[in-house]
Structures are given as structure tokens and as C-alpha cells.
C-alpha positions as CSV (number, residue, x, y, z in Angstrom):
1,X,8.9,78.9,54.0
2,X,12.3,77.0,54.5
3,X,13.4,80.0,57.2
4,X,10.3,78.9,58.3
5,X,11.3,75.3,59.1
6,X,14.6,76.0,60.1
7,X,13.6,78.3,62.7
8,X,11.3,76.0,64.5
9,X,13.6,73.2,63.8
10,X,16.1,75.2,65.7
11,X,14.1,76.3,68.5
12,X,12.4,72.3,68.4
13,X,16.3,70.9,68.3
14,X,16.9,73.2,72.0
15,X,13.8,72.4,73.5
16,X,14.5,68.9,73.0
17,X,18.2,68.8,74.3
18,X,17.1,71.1,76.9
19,X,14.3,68.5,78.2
20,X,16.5,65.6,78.7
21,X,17.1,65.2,82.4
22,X,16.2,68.4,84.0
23,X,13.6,66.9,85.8
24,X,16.3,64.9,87.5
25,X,18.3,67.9,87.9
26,X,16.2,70.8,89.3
27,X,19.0,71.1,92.3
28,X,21.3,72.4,90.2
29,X,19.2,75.2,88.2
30,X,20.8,78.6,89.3
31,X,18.4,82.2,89.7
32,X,19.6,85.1,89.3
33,X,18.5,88.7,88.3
34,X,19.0,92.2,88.2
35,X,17.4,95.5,88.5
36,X,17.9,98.8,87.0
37,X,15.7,101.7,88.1
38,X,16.0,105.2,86.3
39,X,14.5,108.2,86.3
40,X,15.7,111.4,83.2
41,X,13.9,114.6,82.6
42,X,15.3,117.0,80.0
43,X,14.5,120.8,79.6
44,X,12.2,120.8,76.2
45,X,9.1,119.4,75.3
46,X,9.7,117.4,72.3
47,X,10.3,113.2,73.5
48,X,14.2,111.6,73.4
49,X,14.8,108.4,72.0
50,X,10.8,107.1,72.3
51,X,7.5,108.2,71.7
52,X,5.1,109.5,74.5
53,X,3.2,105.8,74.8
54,X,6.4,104.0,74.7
55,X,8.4,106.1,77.4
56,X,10.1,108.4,75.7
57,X,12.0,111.4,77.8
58,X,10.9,114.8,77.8
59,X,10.3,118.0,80.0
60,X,8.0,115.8,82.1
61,X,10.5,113.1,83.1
62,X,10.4,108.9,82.6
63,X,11.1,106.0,84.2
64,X,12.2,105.0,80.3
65,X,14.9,101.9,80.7
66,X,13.6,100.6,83.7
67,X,13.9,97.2,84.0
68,X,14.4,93.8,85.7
69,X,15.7,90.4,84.4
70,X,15.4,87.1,85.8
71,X,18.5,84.9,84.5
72,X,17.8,81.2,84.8
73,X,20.3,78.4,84.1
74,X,21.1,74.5,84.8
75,X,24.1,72.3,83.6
76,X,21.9,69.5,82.7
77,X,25.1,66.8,82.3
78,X,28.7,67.5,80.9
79,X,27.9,68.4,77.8
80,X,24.7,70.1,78.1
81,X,23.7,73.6,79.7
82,X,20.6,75.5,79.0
83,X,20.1,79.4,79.8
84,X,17.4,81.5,80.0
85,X,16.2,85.4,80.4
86,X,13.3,87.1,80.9
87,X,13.0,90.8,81.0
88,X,10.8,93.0,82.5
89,X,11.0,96.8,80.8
90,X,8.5,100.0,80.9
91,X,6.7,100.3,77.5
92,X,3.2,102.2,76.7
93,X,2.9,103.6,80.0
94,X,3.2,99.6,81.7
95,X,5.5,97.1,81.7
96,X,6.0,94.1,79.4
97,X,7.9,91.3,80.0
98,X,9.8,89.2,77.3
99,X,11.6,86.3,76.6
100,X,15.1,88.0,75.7
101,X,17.2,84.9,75.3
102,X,16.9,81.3,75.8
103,X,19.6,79.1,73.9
104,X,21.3,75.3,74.6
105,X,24.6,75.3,75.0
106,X,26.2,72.1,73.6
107,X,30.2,71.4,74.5
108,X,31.4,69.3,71.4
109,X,35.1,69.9,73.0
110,X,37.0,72.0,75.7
111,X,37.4,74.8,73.4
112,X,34.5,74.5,71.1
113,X,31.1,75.0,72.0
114,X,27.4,75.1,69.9
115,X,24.6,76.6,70.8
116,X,21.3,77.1,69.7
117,X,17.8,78.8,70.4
118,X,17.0,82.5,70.7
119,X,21.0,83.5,72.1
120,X,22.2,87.5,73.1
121,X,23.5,89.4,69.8
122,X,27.6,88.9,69.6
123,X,28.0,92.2,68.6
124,X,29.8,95.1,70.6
125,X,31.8,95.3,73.5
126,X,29.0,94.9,76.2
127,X,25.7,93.9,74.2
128,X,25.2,90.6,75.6
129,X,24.9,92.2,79.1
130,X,24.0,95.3,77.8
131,X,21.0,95.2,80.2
132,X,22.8,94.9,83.7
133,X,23.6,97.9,84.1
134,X,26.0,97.2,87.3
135,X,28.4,95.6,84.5
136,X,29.4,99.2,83.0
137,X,29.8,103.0,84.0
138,X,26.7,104.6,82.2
139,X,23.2,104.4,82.9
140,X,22.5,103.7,79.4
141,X,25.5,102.1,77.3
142,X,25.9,104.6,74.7
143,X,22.5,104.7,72.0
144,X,24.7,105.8,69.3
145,X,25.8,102.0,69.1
146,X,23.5,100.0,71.3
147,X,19.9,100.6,70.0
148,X,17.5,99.1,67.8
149,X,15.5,102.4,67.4
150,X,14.4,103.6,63.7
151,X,16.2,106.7,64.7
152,X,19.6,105.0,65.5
153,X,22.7,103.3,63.8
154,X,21.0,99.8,64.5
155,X,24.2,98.1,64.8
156,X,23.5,96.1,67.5
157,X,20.3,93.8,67.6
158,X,18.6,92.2,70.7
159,X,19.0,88.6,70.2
160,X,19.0,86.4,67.0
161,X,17.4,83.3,66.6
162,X,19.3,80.3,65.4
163,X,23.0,79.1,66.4
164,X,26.5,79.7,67.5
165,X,29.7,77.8,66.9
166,X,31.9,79.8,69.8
167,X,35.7,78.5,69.7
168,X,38.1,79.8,72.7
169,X,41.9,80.0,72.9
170,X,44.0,80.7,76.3
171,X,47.4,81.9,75.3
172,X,49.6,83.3,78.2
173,X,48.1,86.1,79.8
174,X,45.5,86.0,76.7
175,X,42.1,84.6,76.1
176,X,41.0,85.0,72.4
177,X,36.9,83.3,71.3
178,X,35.4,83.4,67.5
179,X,32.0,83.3,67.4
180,X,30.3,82.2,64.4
181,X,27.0,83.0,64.4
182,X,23.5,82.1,61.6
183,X,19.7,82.8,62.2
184,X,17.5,85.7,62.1
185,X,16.5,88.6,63.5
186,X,12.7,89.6,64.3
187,X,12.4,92.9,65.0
188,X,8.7,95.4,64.9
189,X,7.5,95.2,61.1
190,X,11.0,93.7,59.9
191,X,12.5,90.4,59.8
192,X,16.1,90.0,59.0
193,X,16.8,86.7,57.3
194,X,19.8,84.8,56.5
195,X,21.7,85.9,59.2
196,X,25.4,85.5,58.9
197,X,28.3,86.5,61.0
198,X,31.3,86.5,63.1
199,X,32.7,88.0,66.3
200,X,36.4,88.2,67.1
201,X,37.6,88.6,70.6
202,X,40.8,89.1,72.6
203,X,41.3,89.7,76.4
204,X,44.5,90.6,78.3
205,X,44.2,89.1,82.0
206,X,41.1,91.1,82.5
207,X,43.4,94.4,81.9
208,X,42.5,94.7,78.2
209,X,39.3,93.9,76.1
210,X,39.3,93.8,72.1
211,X,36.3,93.4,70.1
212,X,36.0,93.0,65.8
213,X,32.5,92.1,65.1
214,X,30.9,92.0,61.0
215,X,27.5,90.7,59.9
216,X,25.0,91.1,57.2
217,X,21.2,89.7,56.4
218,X,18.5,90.2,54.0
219,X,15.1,92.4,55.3
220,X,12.3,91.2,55.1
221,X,9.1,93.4,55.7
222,X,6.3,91.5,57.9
223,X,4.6,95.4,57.3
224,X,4.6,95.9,53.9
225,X,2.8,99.2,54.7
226,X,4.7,100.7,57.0
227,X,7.3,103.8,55.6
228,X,10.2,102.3,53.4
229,X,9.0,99.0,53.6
230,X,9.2,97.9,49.7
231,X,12.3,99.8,49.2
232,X,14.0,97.8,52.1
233,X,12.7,94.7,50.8
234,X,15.3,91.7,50.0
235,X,17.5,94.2,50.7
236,X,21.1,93.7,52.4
237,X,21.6,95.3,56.1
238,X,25.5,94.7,56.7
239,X,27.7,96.4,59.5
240,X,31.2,96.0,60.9
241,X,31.5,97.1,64.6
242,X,35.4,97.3,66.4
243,X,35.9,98.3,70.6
244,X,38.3,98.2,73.0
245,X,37.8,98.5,76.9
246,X,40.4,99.1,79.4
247,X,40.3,99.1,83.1
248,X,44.2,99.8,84.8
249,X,44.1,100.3,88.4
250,X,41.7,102.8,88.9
251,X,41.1,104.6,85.2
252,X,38.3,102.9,83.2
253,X,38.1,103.5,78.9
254,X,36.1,102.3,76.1
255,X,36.4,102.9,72.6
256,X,33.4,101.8,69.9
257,X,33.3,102.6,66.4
258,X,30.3,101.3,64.0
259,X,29.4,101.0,60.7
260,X,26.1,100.1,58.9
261,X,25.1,99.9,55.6
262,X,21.8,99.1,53.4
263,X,22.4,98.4,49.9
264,X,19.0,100.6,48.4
265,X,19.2,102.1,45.0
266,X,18.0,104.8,43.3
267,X,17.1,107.6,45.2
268,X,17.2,106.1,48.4
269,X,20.4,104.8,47.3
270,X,22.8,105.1,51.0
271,X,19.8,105.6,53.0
272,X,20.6,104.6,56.1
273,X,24.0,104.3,56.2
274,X,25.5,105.6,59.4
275,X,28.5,106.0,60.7
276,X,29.1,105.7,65.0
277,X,31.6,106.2,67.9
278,X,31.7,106.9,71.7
279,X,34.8,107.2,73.7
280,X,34.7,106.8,77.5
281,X,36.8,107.5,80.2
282,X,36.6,107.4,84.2
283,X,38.4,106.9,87.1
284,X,37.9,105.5,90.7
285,X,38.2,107.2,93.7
286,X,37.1,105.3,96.9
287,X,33.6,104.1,96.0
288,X,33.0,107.0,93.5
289,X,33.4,106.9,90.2
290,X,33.6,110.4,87.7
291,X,33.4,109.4,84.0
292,X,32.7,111.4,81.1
293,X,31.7,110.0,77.5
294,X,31.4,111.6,74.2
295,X,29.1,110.1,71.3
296,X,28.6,110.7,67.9
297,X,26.2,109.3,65.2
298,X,25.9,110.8,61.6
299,X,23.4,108.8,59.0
300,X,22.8,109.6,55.1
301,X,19.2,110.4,54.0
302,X,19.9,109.4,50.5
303,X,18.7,112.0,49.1
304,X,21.6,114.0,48.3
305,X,25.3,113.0,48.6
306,X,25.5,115.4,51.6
307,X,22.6,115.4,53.0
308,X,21.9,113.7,56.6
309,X,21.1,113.9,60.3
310,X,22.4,112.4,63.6
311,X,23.0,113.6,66.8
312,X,26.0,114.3,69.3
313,X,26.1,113.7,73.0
314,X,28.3,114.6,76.0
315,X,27.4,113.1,79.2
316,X,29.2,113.9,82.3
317,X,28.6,111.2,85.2
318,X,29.4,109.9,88.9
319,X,29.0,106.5,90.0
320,X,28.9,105.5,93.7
321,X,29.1,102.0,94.7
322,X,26.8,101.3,97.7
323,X,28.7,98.0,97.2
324,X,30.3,95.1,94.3
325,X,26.9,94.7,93.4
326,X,25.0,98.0,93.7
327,X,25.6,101.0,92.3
328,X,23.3,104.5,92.5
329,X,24.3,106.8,89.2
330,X,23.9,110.4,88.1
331,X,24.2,112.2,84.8
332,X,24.2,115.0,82.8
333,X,23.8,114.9,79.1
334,X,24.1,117.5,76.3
335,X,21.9,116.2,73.8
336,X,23.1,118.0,70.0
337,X,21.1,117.3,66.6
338,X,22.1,117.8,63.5
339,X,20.0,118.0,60.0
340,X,21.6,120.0,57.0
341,X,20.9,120.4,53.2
342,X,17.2,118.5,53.5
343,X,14.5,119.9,55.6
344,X,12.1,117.9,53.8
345,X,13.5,114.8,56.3
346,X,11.4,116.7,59.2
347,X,8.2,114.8,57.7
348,X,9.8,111.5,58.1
349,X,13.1,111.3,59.9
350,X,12.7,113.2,62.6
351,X,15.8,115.4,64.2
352,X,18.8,113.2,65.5
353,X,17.6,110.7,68.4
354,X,13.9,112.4,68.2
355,X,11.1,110.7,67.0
356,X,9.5,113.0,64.1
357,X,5.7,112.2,64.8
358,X,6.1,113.9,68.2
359,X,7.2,117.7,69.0
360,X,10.8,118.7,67.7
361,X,13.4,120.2,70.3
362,X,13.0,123.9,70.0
363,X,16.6,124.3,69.2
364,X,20.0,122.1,68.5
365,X,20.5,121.5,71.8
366,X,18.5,119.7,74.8
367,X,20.1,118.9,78.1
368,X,18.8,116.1,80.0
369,X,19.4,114.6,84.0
370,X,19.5,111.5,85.1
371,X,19.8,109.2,88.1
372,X,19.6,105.5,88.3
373,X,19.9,102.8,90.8
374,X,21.5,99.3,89.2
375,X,21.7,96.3,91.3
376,X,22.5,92.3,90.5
377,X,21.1,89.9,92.7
């Protein structure tokens, strides 16, 4: 019951602050948006990354990730801005739209700002753009890192609801922030309470990108039925993320590496605990772009000190850039799963990145092609 309060006192707290004088002020709110169309197909029957209803990729091809945002935003006085985004994605064969963020943004000095509402997850290199597609080289950032799917690391989280105490630094050539983030995080059948973490940052003139991120809460099952719900319950879900993006003349690089852990016991002691990484690298030529990344994800069953699943992917892509703020992309992705010592996982877990309640790839391998077209406007 206090999370209770504290979450609508948080929410209640921005609403208010974001009310005062934006009536007088509707000449300074600023629209903007984006859209990302995409279209995969893959050579096997069995659905990538969704079920049917909710998208998911298959022989048959999807529109799964498509998407537009509407970004609106007004400085209300000096010390007083208020953001907000809705989002517009394909789910169950229609789209649904969202609110994704909306937070206050409260300068208490030059270098120290609060804010507070529903505000984009800290975590990972591009996660609180991770929508906009125009703002990185893949069609999908990497799902080994950025997903909130069952069958994922989960290191990365939509949005959290609560508040932020972001401190910046300009040294030199540098620009180092530490954010300090609380809340929650409601997510389908699971709250994560008692949100706590922090999110280290360090750019070099736009050259160089560093990002250190850690966190940890408490589930909270709103489904007490659903699978693993009482063994997940008042449970810790902790994980420490660390990136670095690079973009020298025309060569492009990221780095990610993630680590998430659940604190079960017993037999389902280290379920769940996953280990992630993708490495990236492209280069510009003109108004085209090749790039290729490699991903990696590998997660305990806890059922046996060896015994696990994940998946490995190898996409090979080229951008062209129509112009700075539209870009059409194509890929092709080598889709690996793993599952050793613990067949018994196929009733539950599924294989790698494939949900278990629909057909299972026919082999190890599926390939999948893709084609996007991202655009900001």
C-alpha cells in the first residue's frame, strides 16, 4: 500500500508542476515524432521473438516493430520543462498506442536536475531512444540487451515510474551525467518494486560514448497464476549493464555487455540469470552505410549447474540515407539457438528467442530478412 501512495504522489507531484502556467504558454510547446516501418520474413515456421497475435516473425513475414511516436514538450518557466511520448506499435494483429513516458523536469541548479513521472529507463547505451530508429545503424537495436521479452536477458526496461536526480559535469573535451534513479517498474503480470539505481556516463566531444549502468528491485507478481509467479515472488531482479560507442570519421562501433541476476533458491536457484553482448561495427561510404553485428545471449535454467539456452545472432546490414533524417535499411540475420543438458525446458522455456507455446524452428538455425524505412519528423 505505501508503493501505492508514493506512486500516485509521484505522478500527482508532476501533474501538478506540470499544470502551472502552460495555459499561458502553449506557444512554446514543441511536436515532434517519428516513424519506423519494417517488414522481416524468415525461412521456418516456428514465430521469432513474439507469438502469432502479438506479431511475432515467421515464414509468413510481419510488420512486427512498426511504430510511430509523437514527442511533445514545453519549457513552462526557467525551472520547469515537462515531456511527453506516445507510441503507436503493432500488437495482436492492430495497433496500440501508449503512453511511453511522461516526466517533469525540475532544474534545482545548472548541473543538477530532478525529475519525476513515468521517465525512459537509464539503462544502456541507446535505450532512452531506443525507439527512433534514425538514431542508430540497426533496424532493431540488438534484443539480446534491449527487450523486455520472457525469452530475453530483460536488462533493459521500458520506462520506470518515480524520479531522477541527473547531475552533469563539462570537463575539457568531456561531458560526464550520474543519474540516480527510484520508482517502479510495471510490466505484463509483474511489478518491480523498490526500484533503485544509478547510471554513469562519459562523452568525448561527440567522438566517444561510455556507459556503466547497475540496478536492482523486488518482483512483485500482479498474476500470481501465471508460470514462476510464487517462486519470483519478493524476490530480487539485479543487473549491471557497461557500453561504449564510437563514431571516427566514417567507421561506426558499439560495444554492450549485460548481466542479470534473480536471487531464487532451491531448484530454481540461478534461474534466469543471463549473461549478454553484441559488438557492432560499420562504416560510411557516401550515403551508404555497411555494418555488421554479432550478438550473444546465454541464460541458466536452474536446473542443473550447466544447464541453459539462449540464442546467437549475426546480422549483416546496409543503410542508405535518403537524407539526415531518413534512412531506408536492409538486413540479414542468422538466427542460432542453443538448449543443452535439459530437454525438459521445451515445455516451458521455449528455444533461444522463440516463444515455446508456438512451433519450434526445425533446426539450430533460422535466417531471417529484413527492410525498414526510419524517419524523424
Amino acid at each position: 500500500m505505501k508503493n501505492k501512495y508514493i506512486k500516485g504522489a509521484v505522478i500527482l507531484g508532476a501533474s501538478i508542476m506540470a499544470s502551472e502556467g502552460i495555459a499561458a504558454s502553449m506557444d512554446t510547446v514543441k511536436i515532434d515524432g517519428f516513424l519506423s516501418t519494417r517488414y522481416s520474413v524468415t525461412d521456418d515456421p516456428a514465430f521469432y521473438l513474439e507469438h502469432r497475435d502479438d506479431g511475432g516473425i515467421n515464414e509468413d513475414g510481419s510488420f512486427y516493430g512498426t511504430k510511430l511516436g509523437l514527442n511533445i514538450s514545453t519549457q513552462v518557466n526557467d525551472k520547469l520543462s515537462v515531456a511527453t511520448q506516445l507510441l503507436s506499435s503493432i500488437q495482436e494483429g492492430g495497433y496500440s498506442t501508449t503512453l511511453d513516458w511522461a516526466f517533469a523536469n525540475i532544474s534545482l541548479s545548472p548541473d543538477l536536475d530532478l525529475r519525476v513521472g513515468k521517465i525512459k529507463y537509464p539503462v544502456g547505451l541507446v535505450n532512452e531512444y531506443v525507439d527512433v530508429g534514425v538514431a542508430y545503424p540497426w533496424i532493431q537495436a540488438p534484443v539480446v540487451i534491449y527487450s523486455e521479452l520472457p525469452t530475453a536477458a530483460q536488462a533493459t526496461r521500458e520506462a520506470y515510474t518515480g524520479l531522477s536526480f541527473l547531475k552533469t559535469m563539462a570537463v575539457d573535451d568531456w561531458t560526464y551525467s550520474a543519474d540516480f534513479f527510484a520508482g517502479q517498474v510495471d510490466l505484463t503480470g509483474m511489478t518491480i518494486k523498490k526500484l533503485l539505481g544509478v547510471s554513469f556516463r562519459a562523452n568525448w566531444d561527440d567522438v566517444v560514448e561510455m556507459q556503466l549502468a547497475t540496478y536492482q528491485g523486488t518482483m512483485k507478481p500482479t498474476d500470481l497464476t501465471a508460470p514462476m509467479a510464487t517462486a519470483m515472488d519478493g524476490k530480487t531482479h539485479s543487473a549491471t549493464t557497461a557500453g561504449i560507442k564510437a563514431d571516427w570519421n566514417n567507421v561506426i562501433a558499439y560495444a554492450e555487455y549485460a548481466k542479470v541476476e534473480m536471487d531464487t533458491e532451491g531448484m530454481m536457484k540461478d534461474r534466469m540469470n543471463s549473461d549478454s553482448w553484441y559488438a557492432t561495427l560499420g562504416y560510411r561510404m557516401g550515403q551508404w552505410m555497411p555494418h555488421v553485428t554479432v550478438q550473444d545471449w546465454q541464460q541458466k535454467s536452474g536446473m542443473g549447474a550447466t544447464d541453459g539456452y539462449g540464442s546467437a545472432i549475426t546480422t549483416v546490414g546496409l543503410n542508405y540515407s535518403i537524407s539526415p533524417k531518413t534512412v531506408v535499411k536492409f538486413e540479414v540475420s542468422t538466427i542460432e539457438t542453443d538448449q543443452f543438458n535439459n530437454t525438459a525446458l521445451l515445455a516451458t522455456e521455449g528455444v533461444g528467442l522463440f516463444p515455446s507455446d508456438s512451433p519450434l524452428p526445425a533446426d539450430d538455425s533460422t535466417q531471417m530478412y529484413s527492410i525498414a524505412l526510419d524517419t524523424v519528423f
